[in-house]
C-alpha positions as CSV (number, residue, x, y, z in Angstrom):
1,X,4.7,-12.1,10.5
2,X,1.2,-10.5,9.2
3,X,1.4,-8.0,6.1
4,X,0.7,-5.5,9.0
5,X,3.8,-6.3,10.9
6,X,6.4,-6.9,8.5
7,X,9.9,-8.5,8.8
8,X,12.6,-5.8,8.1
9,X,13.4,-5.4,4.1
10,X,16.7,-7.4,3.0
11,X,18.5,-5.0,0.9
12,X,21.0,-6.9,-1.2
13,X,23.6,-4.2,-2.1
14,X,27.1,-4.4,-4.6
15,X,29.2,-2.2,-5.5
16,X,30.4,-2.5,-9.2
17,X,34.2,-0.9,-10.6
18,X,36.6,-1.0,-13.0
19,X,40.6,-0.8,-12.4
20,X,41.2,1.9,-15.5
21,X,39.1,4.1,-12.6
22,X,39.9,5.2,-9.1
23,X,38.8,1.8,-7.7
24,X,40.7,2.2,-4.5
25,X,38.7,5.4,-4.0
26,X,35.5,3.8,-5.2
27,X,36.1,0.7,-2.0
28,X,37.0,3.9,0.4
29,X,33.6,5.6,-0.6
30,X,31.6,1.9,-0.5
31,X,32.6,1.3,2.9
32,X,31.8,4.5,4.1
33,X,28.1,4.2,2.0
34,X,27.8,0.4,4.0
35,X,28.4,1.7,7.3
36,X,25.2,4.6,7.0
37,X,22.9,2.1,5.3
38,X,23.6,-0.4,7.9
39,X,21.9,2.3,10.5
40,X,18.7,2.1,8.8
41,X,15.5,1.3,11.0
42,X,13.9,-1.7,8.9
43,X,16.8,-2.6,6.8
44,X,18.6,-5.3,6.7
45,X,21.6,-5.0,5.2
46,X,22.9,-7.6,2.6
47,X,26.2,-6.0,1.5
48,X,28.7,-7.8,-0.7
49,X,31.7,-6.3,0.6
50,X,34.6,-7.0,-2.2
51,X,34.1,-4.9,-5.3
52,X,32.6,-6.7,-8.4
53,X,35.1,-5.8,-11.1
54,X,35.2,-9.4,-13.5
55,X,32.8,-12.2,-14.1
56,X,34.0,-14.1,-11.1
57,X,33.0,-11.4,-8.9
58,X,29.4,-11.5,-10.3
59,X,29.1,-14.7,-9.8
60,X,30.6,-15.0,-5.9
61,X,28.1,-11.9,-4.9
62,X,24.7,-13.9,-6.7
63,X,25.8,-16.5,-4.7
64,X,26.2,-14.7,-1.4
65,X,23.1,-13.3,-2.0
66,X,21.0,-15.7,-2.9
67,X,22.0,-17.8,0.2
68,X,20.8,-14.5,2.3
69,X,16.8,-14.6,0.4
70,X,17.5,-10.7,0.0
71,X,14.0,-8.9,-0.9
72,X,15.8,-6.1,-3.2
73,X,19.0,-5.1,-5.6
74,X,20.9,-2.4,-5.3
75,X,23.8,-2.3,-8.1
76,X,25.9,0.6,-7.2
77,X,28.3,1.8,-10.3
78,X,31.5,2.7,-7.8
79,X,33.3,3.6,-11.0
80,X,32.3,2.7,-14.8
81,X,32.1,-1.1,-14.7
82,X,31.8,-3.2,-17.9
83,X,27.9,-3.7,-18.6
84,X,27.5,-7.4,-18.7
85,X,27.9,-7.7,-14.5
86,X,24.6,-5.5,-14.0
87,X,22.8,-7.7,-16.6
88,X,24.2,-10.8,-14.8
89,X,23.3,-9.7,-11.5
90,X,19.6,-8.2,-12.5
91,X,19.0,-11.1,-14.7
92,X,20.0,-13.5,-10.9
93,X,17.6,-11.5,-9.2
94,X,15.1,-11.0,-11.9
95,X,11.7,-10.9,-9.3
96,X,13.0,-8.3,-7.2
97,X,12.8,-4.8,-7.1
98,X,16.4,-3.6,-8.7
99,X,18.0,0.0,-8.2
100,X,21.0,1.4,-10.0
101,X,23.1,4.1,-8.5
102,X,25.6,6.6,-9.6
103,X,27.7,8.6,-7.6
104,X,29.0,12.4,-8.3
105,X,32.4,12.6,-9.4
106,X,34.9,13.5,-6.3
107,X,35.7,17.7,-6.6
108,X,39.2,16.9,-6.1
109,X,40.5,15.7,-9.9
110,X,43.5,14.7,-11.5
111,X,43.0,15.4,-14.8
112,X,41.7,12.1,-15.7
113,X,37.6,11.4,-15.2
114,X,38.0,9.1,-11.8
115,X,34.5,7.6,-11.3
116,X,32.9,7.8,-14.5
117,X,30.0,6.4,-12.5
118,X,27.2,8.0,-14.0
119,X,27.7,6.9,-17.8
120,X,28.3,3.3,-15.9
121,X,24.1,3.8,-15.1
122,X,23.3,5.6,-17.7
123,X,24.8,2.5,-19.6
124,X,22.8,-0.4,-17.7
125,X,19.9,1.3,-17.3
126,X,19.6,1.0,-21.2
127,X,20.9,-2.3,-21.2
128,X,18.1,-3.5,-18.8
129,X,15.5,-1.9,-19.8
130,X,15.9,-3.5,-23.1
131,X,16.1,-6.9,-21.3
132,X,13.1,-5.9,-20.0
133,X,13.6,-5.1,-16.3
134,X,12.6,-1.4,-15.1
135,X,15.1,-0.2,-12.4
136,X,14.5,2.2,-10.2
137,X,17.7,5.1,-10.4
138,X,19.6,7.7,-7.9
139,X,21.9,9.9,-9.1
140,X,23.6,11.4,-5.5
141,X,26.9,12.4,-3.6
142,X,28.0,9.7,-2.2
143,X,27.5,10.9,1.2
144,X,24.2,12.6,0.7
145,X,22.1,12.6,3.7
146,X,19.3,11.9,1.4
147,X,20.4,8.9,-1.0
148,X,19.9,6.9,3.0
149,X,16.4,8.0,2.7
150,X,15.6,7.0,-0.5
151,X,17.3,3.8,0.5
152,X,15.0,3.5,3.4
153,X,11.8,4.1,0.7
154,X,13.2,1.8,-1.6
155,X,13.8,-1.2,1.0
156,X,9.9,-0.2,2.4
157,X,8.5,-0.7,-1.3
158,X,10.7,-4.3,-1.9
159,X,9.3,-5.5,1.6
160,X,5.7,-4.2,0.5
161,X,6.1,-6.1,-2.5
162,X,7.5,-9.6,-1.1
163,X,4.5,-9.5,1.9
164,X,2.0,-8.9,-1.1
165,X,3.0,-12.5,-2.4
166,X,1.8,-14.0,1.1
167,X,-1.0,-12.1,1.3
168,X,-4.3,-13.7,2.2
169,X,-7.9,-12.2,1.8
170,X,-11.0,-13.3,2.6
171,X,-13.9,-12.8,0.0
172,X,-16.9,-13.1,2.0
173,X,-20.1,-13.3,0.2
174,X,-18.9,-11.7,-3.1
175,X,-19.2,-7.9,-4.2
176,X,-22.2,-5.5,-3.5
177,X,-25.3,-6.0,-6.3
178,X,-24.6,-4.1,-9.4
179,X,-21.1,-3.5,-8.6
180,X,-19.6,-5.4,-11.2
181,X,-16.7,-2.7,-11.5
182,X,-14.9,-4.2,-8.5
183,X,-15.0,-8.0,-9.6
184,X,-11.3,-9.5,-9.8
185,X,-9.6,-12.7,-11.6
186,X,-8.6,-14.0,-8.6
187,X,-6.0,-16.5,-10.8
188,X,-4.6,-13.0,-12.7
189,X,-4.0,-11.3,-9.2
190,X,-2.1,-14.3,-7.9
191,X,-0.4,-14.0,-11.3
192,X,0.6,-10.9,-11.0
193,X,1.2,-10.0,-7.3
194,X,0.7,-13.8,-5.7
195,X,-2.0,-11.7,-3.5
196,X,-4.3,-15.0,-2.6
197,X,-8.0,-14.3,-2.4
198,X,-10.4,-17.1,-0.8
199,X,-14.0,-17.2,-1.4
200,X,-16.3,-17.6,2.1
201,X,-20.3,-17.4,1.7
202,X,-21.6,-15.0,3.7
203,X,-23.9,-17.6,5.4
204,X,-20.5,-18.6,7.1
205,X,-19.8,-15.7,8.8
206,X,-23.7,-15.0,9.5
207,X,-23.8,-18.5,11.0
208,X,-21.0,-17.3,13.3
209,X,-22.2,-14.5,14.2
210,X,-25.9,-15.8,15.3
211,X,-24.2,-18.4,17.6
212,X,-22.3,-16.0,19.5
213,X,-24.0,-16.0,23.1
214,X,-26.3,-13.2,24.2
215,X,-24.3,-12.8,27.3
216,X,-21.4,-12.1,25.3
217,X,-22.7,-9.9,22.5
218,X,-24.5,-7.9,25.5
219,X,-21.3,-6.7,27.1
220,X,-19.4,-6.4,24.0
221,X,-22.2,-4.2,23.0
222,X,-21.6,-2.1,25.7
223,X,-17.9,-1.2,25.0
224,X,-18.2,-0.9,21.3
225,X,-20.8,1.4,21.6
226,X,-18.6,3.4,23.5
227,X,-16.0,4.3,20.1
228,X,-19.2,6.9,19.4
229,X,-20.5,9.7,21.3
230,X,-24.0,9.5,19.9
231,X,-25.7,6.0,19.4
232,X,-29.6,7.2,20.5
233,X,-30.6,5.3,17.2
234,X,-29.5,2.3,17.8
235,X,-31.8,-0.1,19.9
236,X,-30.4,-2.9,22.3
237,X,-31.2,-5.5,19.5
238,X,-28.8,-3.8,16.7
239,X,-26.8,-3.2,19.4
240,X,-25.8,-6.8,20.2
241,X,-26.1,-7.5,16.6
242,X,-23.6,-5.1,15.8
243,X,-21.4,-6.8,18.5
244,X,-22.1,-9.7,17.8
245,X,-21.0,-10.0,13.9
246,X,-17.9,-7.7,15.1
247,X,-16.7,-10.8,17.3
248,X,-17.3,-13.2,14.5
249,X,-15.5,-11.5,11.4
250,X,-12.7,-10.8,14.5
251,X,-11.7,-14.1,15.3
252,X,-12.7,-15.6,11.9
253,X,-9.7,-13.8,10.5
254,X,-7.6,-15.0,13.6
255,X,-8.2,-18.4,13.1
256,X,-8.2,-18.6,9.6
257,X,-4.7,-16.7,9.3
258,X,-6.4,-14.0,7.1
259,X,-4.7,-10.5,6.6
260,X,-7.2,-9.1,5.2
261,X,-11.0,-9.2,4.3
262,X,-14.2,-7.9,2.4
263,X,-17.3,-7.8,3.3
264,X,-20.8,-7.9,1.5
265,X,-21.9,-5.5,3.4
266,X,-25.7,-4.6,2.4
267,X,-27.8,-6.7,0.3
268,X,-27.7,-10.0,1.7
269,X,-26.1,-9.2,4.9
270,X,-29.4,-7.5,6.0
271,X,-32.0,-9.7,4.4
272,X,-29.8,-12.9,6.3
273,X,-28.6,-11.0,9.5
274,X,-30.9,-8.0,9.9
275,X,-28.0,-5.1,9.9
276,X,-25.8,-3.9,7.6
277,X,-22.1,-3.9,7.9
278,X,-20.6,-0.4,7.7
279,X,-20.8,0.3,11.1
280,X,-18.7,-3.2,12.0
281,X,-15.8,-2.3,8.9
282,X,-15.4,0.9,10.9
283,X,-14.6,-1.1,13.8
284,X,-12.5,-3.4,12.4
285,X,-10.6,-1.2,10.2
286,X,-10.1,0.9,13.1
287,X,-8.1,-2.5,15.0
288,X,-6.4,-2.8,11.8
289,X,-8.6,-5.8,10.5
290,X,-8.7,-4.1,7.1
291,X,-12.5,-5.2,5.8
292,X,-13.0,-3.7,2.2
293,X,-16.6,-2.6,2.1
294,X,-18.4,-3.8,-0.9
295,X,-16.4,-7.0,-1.9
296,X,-13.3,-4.2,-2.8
297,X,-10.7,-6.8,-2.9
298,X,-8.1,-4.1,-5.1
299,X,-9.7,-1.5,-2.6
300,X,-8.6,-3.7,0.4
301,X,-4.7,-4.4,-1.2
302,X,-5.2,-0.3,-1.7
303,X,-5.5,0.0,1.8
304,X,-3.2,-2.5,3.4
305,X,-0.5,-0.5,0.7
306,X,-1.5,2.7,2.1
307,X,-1.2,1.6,5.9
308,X,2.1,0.1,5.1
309,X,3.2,3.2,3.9
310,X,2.1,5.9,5.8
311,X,1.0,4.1,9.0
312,X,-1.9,5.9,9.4
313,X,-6.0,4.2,9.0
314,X,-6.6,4.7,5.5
315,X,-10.1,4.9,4.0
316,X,-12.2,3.7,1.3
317,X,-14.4,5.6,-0.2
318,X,-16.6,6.9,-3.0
319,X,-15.8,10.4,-5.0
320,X,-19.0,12.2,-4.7
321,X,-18.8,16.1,-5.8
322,X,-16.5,18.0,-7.2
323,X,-16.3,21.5,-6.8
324,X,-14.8,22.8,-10.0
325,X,-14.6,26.6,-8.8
326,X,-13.1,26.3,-5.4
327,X,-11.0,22.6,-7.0
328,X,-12.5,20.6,-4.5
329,X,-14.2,16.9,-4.1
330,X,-16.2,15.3,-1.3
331,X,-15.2,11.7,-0.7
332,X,-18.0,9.7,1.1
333,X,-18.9,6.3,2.1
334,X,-22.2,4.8,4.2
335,X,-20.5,5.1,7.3
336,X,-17.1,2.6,7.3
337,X,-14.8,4.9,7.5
338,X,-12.2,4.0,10.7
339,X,-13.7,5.9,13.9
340,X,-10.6,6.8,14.8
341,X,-10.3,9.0,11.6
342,X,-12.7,10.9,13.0
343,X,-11.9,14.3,13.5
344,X,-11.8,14.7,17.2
345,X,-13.8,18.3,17.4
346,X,-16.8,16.7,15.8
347,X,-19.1,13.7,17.6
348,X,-19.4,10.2,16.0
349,X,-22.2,9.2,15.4
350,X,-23.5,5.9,14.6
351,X,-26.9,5.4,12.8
352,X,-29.6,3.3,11.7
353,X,-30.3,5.3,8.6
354,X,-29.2,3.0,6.0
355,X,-31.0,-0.4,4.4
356,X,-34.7,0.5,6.1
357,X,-33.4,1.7,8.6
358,X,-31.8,-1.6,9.6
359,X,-28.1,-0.4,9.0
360,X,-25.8,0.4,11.8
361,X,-23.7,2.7,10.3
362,X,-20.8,5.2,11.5
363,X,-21.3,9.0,11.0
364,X,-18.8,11.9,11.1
365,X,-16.7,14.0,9.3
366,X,-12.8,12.8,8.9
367,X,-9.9,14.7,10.5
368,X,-7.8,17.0,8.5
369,X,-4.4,16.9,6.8
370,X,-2.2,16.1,3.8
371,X,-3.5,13.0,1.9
372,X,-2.7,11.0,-1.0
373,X,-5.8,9.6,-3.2
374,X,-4.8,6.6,-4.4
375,X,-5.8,3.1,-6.5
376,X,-4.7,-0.1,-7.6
377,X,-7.6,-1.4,-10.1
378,X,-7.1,-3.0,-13.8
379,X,-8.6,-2.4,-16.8
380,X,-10.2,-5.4,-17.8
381,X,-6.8,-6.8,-18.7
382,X,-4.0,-5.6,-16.7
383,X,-3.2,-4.2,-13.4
384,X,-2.7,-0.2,-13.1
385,X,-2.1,3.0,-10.3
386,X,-3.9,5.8,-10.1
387,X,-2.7,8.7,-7.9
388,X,-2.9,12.4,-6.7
389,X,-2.0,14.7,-4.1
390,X,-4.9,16.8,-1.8
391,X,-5.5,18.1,1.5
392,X,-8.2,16.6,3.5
393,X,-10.0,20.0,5.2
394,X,-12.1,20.6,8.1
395,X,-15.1,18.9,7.1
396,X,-18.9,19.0,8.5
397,X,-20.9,15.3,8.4
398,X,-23.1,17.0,6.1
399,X,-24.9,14.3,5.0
400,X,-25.4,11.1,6.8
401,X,-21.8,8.7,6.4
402,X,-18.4,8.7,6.7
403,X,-16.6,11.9,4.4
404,X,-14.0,14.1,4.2
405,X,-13.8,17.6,1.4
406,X,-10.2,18.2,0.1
407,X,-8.6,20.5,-1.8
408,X,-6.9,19.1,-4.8
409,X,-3.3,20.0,-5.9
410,X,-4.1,19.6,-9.3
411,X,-6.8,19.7,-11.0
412,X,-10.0,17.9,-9.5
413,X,-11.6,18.1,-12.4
414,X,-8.9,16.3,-14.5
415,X,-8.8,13.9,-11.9
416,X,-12.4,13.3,-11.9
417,X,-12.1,13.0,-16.2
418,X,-9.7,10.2,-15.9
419,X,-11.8,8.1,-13.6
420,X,-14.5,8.7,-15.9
421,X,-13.1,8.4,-19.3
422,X,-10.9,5.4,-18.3
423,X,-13.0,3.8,-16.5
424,X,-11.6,3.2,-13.3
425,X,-13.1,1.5,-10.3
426,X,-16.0,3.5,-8.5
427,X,-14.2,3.5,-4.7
428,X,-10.9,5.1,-4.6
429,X,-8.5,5.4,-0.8
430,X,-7.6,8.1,0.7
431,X,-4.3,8.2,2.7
432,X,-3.1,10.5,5.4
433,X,0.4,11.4,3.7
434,X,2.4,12.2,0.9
435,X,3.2,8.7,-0.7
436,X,3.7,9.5,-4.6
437,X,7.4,8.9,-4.6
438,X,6.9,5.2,-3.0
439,X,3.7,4.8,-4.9
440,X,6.5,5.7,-7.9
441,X,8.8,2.7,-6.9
442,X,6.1,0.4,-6.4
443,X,4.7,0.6,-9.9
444,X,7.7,0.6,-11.3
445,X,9.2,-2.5,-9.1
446,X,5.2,-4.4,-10.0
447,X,5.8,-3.1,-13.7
448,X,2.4,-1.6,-13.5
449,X,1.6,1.5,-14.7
450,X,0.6,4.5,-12.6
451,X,-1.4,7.7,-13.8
452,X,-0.4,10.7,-11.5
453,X,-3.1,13.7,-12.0
């Protein structure tokens, strides 16, 4: 299965009691909880169906779990449980996303505390974060429409996380000149994420893409060119070059099993090949060949994370202008942006105007809606998140490039301030939805840190 088209999530799931507490209502509210989370679109559930009240339990449900290769943890506190089975269990399943959940108390009482199932979590949550491991928590009714939901998010964000261990990216031809800001330790990635990166000169792919037949790049020419509705710039021989390197850095990633890959797009590319790329990333990205522009490898895992969560194109881009009286920021790239982003009242263009007028380059101005601007860059040590919340408006192709204005829900200008003053990485993704909660879970299931503005 390709990062794009994931395997459902495997959400191991126990329930953890105590017989001083109502642990007959605890296995009458579990089994209820089992059969809604078995409905979930995605999910796979991994339920350990007998309570886990002693030792022995813990050990039986690692066991049965482990033998189904579940992707995430959930330790559900039925009642108050004694705190050594959640630090058995999350010590078990140590490289996997864990979530501890506490139910409401039942309104009917009996004059004696019946669950106790929040001070259970409240309990190993301490314990593990000492140990070390940062759950994720839910505090809900045990039949809350919602707690399925965030179920749902939290089985989306293990499954995220497991595919990033298998996923490969090309790294063709290195970053852009001078853009030192978006180099990467491929080891440390692998390290931290198991995200493989492979080097591949760029004379590879431009040796593929000159020994693609005329004939071939000729007619492919003519249906590419068709994604825009203005391409007067172009002339037959950018035309078929254009096709020509789309076809090679297509089945390139086909037959090298790549989910992913950058691109030194100017620079080189036009010196060896005689175009630039942007135009061909806007292609690909709009098939769902993810090609980070610029050698962005964190930019590209940016944007495979995005897709995965929202399933929408996202797009990478610079932060050109901000607007500190009306709070909002133009993000712009050369003209990579995915044409089917474009915003459907406007005409795409594609243009020549970049690298001497040797670039083929898309043109228009993106569509509008709710967005999420997001990053995951280092520091020059460690891995880190960067988020916020906007709207992407109706936006004009001003200038020449792919862009989109938004209007930031917080302040742009803080925003702008913490790119600056902590120096994060020059290109940043934009994302059509509201992904902060999952962006919340991811972080905290990575153990990387995320800055919300």
């Amino acid at each position: 299965m390709s990062f794009l088209n994931p395997q459902p999530a495997r959400l191991g799931l126990v329930c953890l009691a105590r017989l001083t507490f109502d642990a007959d209502l605890a296995e009458q509210w579990y089994a209820q909880t089992r059969a809604r989370l078995s409905q979930l679109d995605g999910v796979e559930l991994c339920a350990v169906e007998k309570l886990v009240i002693e030792s022995p339990d813990a050990d039986a449900a690692i066991a049965e779990l482990r033998g189904k290769n579940i992707d995430a943890l959930v330790i559900l506190s039925g009642t108050f449980a004694l705190g050594g089975l959640a630090q058995r269990l999350a010590q078990a399943f140590d490289a996997i996303p864990l979530l501890l959940w506490a139910w409401h108390e039942p309104a009917e009482q009996t004059g004696k505390l019946r669950l106790n199932s929040l001070v259970g979590v409240n309990v190993n949550a301490s314990n593990l974060y000492k140990l070390g491991h940062r759950p994720a928590t839910l505090y809900t009714a045990h039949d809350d429409p919602d707690a399925a939901a965030s179920m749902a998010r939290f089985a989306r964000v293990a499954g995220i996380q497991r595919d990033l261990r298998q996923l490969r990216i090309a790294f063709i031809g290195g970053h852009a000149p001078g853009f030192d800001d978006l180099a990467v330790d491929k080891l440390a990635l692998r390290r931290a994420i198991g995200t493989e990166v492979v080097d591949v000169g760029l004379q590879v792919l431009v040796a593929r893409a000159q020994a693609v037949a005329a004939d071939r790049a000729r007619a492919a020419a003519g249906d590419l060119l068709k994604s825009f509705d203005d391409v007067v710039e172009i002339s037959a021989r950018q035309g078929d070059l254009f096709a020509a390197l789309a076809i090679a850095l297509t089945e390139f990633a086909a037959e090298n099993k790549f989910d992913a890959m950058t691109l030194k797009c100017w620079g080189d590319l036009v010196e060896q090949y005689g175009i630039a790329g942007c135009g061909v990333v806007s292609i690909l990205n709009d098939r769902g060949i993810y090609t980070g522009c610029e050698g962005d490898i964190m930019g590209t895992v940016s944007m495979l994370i995005a897709r995965r969560l929202t399933g929408v194109h996202p797009f990478l881009t610079d932060f050109v202008s901000v607007d500190r009286d009306a709070n909002t920021g133009v993000l712009w790239h050369g003209g990579c942006g995915a044409v089917g982003l474009a915003d459907p009242r406007q005409p795409r263009h594609l243009f020549t105007h970049f690298a001497g007028g040797k670039g083929v380059t898309a043109g228009f101005g993106l569509k509008p809606g709710r967005v999420t601007l997001l990053r995951l860059g280092d520091d020059g040590r460690s891995l880190r998140m960067l988020a916020t919340m906007a709207t992407a408006l109706d936006t004009e192709m001003e200038v020449r490039g792919t862009l989109s204005r938004v209007k930031f829900d917080s302040d742009g200008s803080a925003f702008l301030g913490e790119i600056l003053t902590n120096g994060w990485e020059h290109h940043l993704v934009m994302a059509y939805g509201e992904i902060v909660p999952e962006m919340e879970l991811l972080a905290r299931a990575m153990n990387v840190p995320l800055t919300i503005k």
